[in-house]
C-alpha positions as CSV (number, residue, x, y, z in Angstrom):
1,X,6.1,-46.6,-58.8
2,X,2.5,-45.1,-57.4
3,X,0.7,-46.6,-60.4
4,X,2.2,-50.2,-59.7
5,X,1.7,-50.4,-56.1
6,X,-1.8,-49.3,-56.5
7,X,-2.9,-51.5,-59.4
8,X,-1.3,-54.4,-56.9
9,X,-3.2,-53.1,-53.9
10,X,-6.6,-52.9,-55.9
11,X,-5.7,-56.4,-58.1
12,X,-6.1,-58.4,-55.2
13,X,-10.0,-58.9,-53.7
14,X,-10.0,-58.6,-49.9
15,X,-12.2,-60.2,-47.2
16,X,-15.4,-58.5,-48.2
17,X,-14.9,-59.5,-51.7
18,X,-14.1,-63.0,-51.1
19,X,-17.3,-63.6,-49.4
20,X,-19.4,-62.4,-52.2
21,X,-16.8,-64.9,-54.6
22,X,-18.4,-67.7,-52.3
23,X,-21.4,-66.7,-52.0
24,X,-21.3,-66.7,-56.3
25,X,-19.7,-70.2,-56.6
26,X,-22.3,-71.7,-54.2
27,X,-25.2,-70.5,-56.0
28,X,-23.5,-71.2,-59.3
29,X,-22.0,-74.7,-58.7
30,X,-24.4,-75.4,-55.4
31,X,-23.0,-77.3,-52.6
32,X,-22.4,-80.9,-54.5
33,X,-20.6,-79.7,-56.9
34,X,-18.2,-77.8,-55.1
35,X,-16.3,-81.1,-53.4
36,X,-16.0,-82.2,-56.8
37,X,-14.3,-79.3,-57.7
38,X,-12.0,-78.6,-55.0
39,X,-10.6,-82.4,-55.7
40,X,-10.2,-81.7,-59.5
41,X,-8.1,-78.1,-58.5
42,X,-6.3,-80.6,-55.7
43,X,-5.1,-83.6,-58.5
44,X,-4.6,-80.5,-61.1
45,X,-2.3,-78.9,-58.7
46,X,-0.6,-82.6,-57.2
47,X,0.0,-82.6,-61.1
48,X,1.9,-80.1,-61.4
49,X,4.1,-79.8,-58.6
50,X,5.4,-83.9,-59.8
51,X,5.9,-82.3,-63.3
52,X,7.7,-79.1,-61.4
53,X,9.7,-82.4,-59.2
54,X,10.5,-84.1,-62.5
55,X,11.7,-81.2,-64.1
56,X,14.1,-80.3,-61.5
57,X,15.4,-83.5,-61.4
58,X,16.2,-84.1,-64.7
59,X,18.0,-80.6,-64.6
60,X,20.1,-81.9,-62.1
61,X,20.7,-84.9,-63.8
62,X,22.0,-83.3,-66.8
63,X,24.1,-80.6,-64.5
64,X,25.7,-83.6,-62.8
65,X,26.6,-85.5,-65.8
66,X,28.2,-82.0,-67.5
67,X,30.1,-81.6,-64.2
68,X,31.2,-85.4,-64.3
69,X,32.5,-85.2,-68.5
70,X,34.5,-81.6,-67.7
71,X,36.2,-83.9,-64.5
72,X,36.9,-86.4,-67.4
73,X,38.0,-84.1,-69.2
74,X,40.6,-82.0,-66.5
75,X,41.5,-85.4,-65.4
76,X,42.6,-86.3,-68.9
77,X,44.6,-83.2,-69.8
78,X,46.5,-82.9,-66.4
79,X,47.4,-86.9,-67.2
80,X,48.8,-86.2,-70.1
81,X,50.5,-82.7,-69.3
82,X,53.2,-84.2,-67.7
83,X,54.2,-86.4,-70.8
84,X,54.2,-83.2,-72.9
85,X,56.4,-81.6,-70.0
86,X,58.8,-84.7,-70.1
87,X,59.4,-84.5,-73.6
């Protein structure tokens, strides 16, 4: 339990650290390629949250139409049960 709350606690950079992270991009990238980047990250994430949108959707799609055939198909046993009960 130790181990994994430490390797969480020293997995993550703090303030210090994400300073120097800057500080690295800007002298890698410089500061006109940096907007440029930040809108590429921003359409890659847009991306995926309308996949992540579509994919829920179609899941409850396809839950809605299971729940609708096993309606249709209660509905059709009960309305015949009674025939079998007559007989």
């Amino acid at each position: 339990m130790n181990i994994m709350l430490s390797l969480f606690l020293f997995g993550l950079p703090g303030g210090g650290e994400w300073i120097i992270i800057v500080v690295i991009v800007l002298v890698l990238f410089g500061g006109k390629k940096i907007p440029e980047l930040m809108r590429g990250l921003g359409q890659g994430i847009r991306e995926f949250n309308n996949a992540k949108s579509n994919i829920k959707s179609e899941i409850n799609e396809n839950i809605r139409e299971i729940e609708t055939q096993k309606r249709k198909e209660i509905e059709s046993k009960t309305e015949s049960a009674p025939e079998n009960i007559e007989k």
